[in-house]
N, C-alpha and C positions, 0 to 999 in steps of 0.2 A: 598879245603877240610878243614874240623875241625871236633878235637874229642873233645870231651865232657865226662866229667867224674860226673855223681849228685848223691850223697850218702847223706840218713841221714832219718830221721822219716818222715819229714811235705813228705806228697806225694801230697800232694793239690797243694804247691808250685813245688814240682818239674815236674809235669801234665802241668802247668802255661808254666817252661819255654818250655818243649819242644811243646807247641802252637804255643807259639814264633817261634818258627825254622819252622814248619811245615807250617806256613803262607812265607815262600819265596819258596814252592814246588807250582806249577803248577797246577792249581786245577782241570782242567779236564783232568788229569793221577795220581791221588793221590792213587791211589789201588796202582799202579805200584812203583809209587816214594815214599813211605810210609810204613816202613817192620820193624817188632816188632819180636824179638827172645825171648825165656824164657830160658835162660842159655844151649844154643847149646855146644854140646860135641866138642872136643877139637879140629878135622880134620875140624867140621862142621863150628867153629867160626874161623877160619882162612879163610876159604872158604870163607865165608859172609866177612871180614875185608877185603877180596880181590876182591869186588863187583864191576862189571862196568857198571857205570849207561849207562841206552839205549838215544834212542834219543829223548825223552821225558823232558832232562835235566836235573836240580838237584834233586837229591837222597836223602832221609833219614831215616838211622837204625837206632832202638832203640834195645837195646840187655839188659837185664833184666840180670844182672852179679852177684845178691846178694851169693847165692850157690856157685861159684867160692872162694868166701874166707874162706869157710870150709874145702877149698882143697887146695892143693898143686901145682901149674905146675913147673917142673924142670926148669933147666937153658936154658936148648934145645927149650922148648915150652917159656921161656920168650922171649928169642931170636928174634923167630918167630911172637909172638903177636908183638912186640918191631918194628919189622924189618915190619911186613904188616900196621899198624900204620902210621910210616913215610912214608910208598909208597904208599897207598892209593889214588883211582882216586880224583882229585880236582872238581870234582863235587859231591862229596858222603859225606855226614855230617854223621860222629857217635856218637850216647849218648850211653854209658853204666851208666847204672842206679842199683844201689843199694839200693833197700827200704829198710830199717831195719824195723821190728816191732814198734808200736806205744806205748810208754809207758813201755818197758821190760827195758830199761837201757844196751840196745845192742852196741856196737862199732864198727866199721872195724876195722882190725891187720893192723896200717900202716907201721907195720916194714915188712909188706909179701910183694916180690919182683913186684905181680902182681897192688895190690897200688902203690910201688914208681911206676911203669910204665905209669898208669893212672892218676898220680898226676902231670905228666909234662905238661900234657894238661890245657884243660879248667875246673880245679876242681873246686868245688862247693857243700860244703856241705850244707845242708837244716833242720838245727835242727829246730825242736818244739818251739814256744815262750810259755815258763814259765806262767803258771797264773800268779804269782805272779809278771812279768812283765808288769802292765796292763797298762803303759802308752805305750809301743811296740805295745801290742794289739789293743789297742786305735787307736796309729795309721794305724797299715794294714788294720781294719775298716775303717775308713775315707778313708782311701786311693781306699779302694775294693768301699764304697758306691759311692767316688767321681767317679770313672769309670763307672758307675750306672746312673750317674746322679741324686744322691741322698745328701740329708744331713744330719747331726744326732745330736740331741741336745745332750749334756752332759751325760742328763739324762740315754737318749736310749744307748749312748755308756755302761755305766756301765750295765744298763739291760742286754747287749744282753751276756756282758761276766761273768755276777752273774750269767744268766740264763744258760749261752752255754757251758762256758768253751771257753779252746782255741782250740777247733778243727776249723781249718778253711775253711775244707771240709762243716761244715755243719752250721757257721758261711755264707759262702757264700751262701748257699741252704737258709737261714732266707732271707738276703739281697734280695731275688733275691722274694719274697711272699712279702715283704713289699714294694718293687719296686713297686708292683702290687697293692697294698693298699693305698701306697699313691698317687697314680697316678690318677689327671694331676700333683698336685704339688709335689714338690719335698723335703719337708721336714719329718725325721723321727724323733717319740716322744718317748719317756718312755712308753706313755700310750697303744702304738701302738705296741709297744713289747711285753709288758705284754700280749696284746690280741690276737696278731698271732702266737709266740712263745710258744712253751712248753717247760716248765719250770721245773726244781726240784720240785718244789712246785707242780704241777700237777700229776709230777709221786708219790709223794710219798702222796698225798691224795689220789689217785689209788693204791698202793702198800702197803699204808697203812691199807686199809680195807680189801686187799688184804689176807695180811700176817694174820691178825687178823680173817681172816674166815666170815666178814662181805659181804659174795657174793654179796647179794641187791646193796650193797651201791658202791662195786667195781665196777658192770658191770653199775650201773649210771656213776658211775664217767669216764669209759673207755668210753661211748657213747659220755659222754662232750667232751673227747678226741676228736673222730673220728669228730666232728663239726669242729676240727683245721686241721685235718690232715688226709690222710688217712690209715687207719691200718698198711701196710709192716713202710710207717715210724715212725710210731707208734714205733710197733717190735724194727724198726733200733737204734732208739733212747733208747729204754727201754734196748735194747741189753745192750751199751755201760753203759747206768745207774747202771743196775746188775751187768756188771762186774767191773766198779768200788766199786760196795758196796760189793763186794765178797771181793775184797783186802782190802779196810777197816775195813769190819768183821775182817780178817783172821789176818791184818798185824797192828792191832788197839794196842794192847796191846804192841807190839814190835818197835814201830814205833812213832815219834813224829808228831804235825799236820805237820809240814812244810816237813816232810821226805812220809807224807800220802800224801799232796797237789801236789810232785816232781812225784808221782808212779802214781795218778792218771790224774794228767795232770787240775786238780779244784783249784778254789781260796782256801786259809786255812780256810777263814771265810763258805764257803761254805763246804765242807771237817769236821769243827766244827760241823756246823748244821746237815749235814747227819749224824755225827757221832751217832750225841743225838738222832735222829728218828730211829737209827737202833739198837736201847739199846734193843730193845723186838724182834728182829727179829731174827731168830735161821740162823746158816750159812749153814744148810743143805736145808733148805725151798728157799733159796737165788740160790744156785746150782742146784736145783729140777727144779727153773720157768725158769734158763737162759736154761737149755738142753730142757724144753716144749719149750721154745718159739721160738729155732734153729729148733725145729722139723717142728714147723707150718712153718718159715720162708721158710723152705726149700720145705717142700709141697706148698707151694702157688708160691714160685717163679722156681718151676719144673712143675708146672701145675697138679700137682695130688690134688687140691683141688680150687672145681667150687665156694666153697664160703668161700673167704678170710676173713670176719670180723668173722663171725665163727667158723673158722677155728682157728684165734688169742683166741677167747671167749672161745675156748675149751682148750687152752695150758692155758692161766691162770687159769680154773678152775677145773682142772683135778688133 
């Protein structure tokens, strides 16, 4: 057996490792051998740490622990987790996983008894790589494309993270459309970024006209969009844009670039440039289109609307 302990923001990587682990389960009983808890109550998680795999062979829980460190277990209950821990069957792998929010500047309490516990194992935390880190970036790029069977000139490197940022959730979701682009060969350009990626630049000549009440020239521009993409990730994308420019609005004045670049997760140079495009834009207008646009997201991915692109065309212009 082995536990595992993964706490920290990137969830992209810590998904990553536990594939890893679930690639030595048995693939035809992986219902069986495969069990994901969301912070099971205190009888319930001893119960689960005291699992016996059947005869199907090796086991693996994932138990979702972030909640647990807003609370308390007494000395009784460390005991217990402590003491089902070391006895655990040697066929049953467990990851407790702690996502923290993306961007809030959240911690785990390592001085809470239930951390040292979990620290004796296979800890592993999974912080966020800094924009302003961009030769780290650089490299988990190369490294994600070379897994791909891709290659990236210089150029496309800096594209992809002027354009992206460092989410690598959606870093890998580009990677994986230009795979497709460039295929049969294998190299990625600048120019090929520019033209399958959406960009800053794209949303905010949409958002631009947006703000400004130029309707005509927004729902052109959201059409060019939908040529790259289709509308929910449109949405998904624009989500994350507005609510970085909701904290720029808000934390602009209080805030230096590089303390704005740490909050929203963007290069400075990029972070400067938003800054300047959002000198006209009211922070109320800002807060108005992100609650339309959770509204549409959420009708269109509950099924209570038969027409998605629509559906997005009426939160922007409502």
């Amino acid at each position: 057996m082995a536990v595992y302990f993964f706490y920290g923001e990137e969830d992209f990587n810590i998904e990553k490792e536990i594939d890893k682990l679930k690639k030595g389960l048995d693939k035809n009983f992986l219902e069986m051998s495969f069990k994901t808890y969301d912070n099971p109550k205190f009888p319930d998680l001893i119960s689960i740490l005291r699992t016996q795999p059947m005869m199907f062979g090796k086991m693996l829980i994932v138990i979702d622990c972030y909640n647990y460190f807003s609370k308390t277990f007494d000395d009784k209950e460390i005991k217990e987790i402590a003491a089902a821990l070391e006895n655990n069957d040697e066929n049953l792998d467990i990851v407790f996983v702690a996502q923290l929010p993306r961007d809030e500047g959240k911690k785990l309490d390592s001085r809470k008894k239930f951390f040292k516990t979990l620290a004796k194992y296979n800890a592993k935390e999974f912080a966020v790589i800094p924009t302003y880190k961009t030769a780290e970036l650089e490299d988990w790029l190369k490294k994600n494309a070379k897994s791909k069977g891709l290659k990236m000139t210089s150029d496309a490197l800096t594209a992809m993270i002027t354009q992206i940022g460092n989410n690598l959730r959606q870093l890998d979701t580009e990677l994986e459309k230009l795979q497709l682009m460039a295929y049969p060969n294998e190299l990625v350009t600048g120019d090929m970024v520019q033209e399958i990626c959406i960009s800053n630049e794209d949303l905010f000549a949409f958002s631009d006209y947006l703000m400004e009440g130029e309707k005509d020239k927004a729902l052109k521009e959201y059409r060019k969009l939908l040529d790259k993409k289709y509308c929910l990730e449109i949405v998904s994308t624009l989500q994350t844009m507005v609510r970085r420019w909701i904290i720029l609005k808000a934390k602009a004045s209080s805030c230096s670039p590089f303390e704005l670049s740490r909050l929203t997760g963007q290069h400075e140079y990029v972070v400067k440039l938003t800054l300047q495009k959002l000198k006209k834009t009211n922070l109320k207008d800002l807060v108005k289109l992100k609650k339309n646009i959770t509204e549409a997201e959420y009708k269109i991915k509950s099924g209570l609307s038969q027409n998605p692109e629509a559906e997005v065309e009426n939160a922007f212009f409502r």
